[in-house]
N, C-alpha and C positions, 0 to 999 in steps of 0.2 A: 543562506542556503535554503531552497524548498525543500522538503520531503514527504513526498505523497504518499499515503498507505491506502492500496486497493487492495481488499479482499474477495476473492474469489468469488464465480456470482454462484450461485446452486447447482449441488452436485447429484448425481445418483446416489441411492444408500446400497450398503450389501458387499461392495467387493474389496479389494485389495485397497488399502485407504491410498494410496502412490498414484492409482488403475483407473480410480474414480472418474467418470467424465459428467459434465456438464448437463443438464434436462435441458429438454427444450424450452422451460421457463427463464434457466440459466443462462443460455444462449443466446437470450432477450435480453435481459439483464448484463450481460456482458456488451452486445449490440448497442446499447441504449448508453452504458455507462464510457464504451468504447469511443463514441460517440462525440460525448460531453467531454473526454478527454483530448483528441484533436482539436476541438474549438480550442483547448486554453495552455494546452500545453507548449512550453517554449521548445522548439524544434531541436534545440543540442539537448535533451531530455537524455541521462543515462538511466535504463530501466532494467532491475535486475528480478526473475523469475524464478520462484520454488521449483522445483526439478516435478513434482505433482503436476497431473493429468489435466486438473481441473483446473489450476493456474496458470498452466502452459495456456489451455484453450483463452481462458477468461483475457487472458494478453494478448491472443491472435486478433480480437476483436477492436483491440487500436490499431493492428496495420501496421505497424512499427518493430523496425528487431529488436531482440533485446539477449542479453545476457541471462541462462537458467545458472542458478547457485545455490550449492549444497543449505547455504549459513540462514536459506528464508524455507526453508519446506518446513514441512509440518514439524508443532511443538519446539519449533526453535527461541532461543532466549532473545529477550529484548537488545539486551546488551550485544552480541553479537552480527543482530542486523543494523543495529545503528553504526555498528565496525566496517561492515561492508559498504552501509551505504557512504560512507566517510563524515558521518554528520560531528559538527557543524564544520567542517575544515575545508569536504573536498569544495565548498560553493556550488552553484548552479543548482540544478533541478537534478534528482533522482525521483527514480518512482519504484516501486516495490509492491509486486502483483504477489500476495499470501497467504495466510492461515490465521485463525481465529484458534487460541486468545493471541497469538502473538504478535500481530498490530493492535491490538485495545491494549496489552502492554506497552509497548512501541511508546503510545500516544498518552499511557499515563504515567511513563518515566519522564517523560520530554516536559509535561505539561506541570506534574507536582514534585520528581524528583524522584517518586516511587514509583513500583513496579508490581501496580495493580492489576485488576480483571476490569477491563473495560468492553463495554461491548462495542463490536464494528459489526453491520449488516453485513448479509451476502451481497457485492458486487459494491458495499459501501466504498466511499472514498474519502478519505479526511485527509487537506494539505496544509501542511504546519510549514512556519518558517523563522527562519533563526536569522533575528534583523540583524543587518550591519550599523544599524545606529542604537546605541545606549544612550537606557535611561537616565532619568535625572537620580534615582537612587544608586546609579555606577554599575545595576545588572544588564543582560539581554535577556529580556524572557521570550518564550514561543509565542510565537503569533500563532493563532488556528485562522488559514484565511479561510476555507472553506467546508462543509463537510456534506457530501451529496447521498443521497438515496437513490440508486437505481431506477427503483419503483415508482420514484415519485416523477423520473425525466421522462 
């Protein structure tokens, strides 16, 4: 199974944190990283979206539908987005357009077991995958196949 964790690209400060929308820097960033995501994304892709303002947009910029869910908006648990996305069970590709810290947790449950502060950029992307083939020590560990900066596409 993939599981992509995109984080929202730059928001306005000031209002209702739900209300928040994108700057026009974010909307670069989303463009850019939206972008990078059609090159590589495998086309049955289910993508599920924080019900946030700023997440909705940041996903408008791949073009793609997708499912808004209560279980990835802001400050939501690690454990519970990995529920939704069905990791490692459902297979194929999800993507997961969200909030900060809760994909840098996402990504340090999956990677050491715990459920750290890790950091993800705005509009960052990091895709882990849960191989079908085991180890010679009898585990599967995460692959991290990719992890992109915005700024730098």
């Amino acid at each position: 199974m993939n599981l992509i964790l995109w984080r929202h690209a730059q928001a306005e400060d000031g209002r209702h944190d739900m209300l928040r929308k994108l700057t026009p820097h974010g909307r670069e960033q989303a463009r850019r990283a939206g972008a990078w995501l059609r090159a590589h994304l495998p086309h049955d892709t289910r993508i599920i979206v924080s019900p946030a303002v700023r997440a909705c947009e940041t996903a408008d910029a791949l073009g793609r539908s997708y499912d808004v869910v209560q279980a990835v908006a802001p400050n939501a648990e690690a454990g519970a987005v990995l529920k939704v996305a069905g990791w490692p069970e459902a297979g194929g590709t999800v993507l997961v357009v969200g909030h900060q810290p809760t994909l840098g947790r996402v990504a340090s449950l999956l990677m050491t077991g715990s459920d750290r502060y890790w950091s993800v950029r705005r509009a960052g992307i990091w895709w882990l995958t849960h191989p079908d083939e085991i180890e010679d020590d009898g585990t599967r560990g995460v692959v991290v196949r990719t992890v992109v900066d915005a700024d730098l596409l």
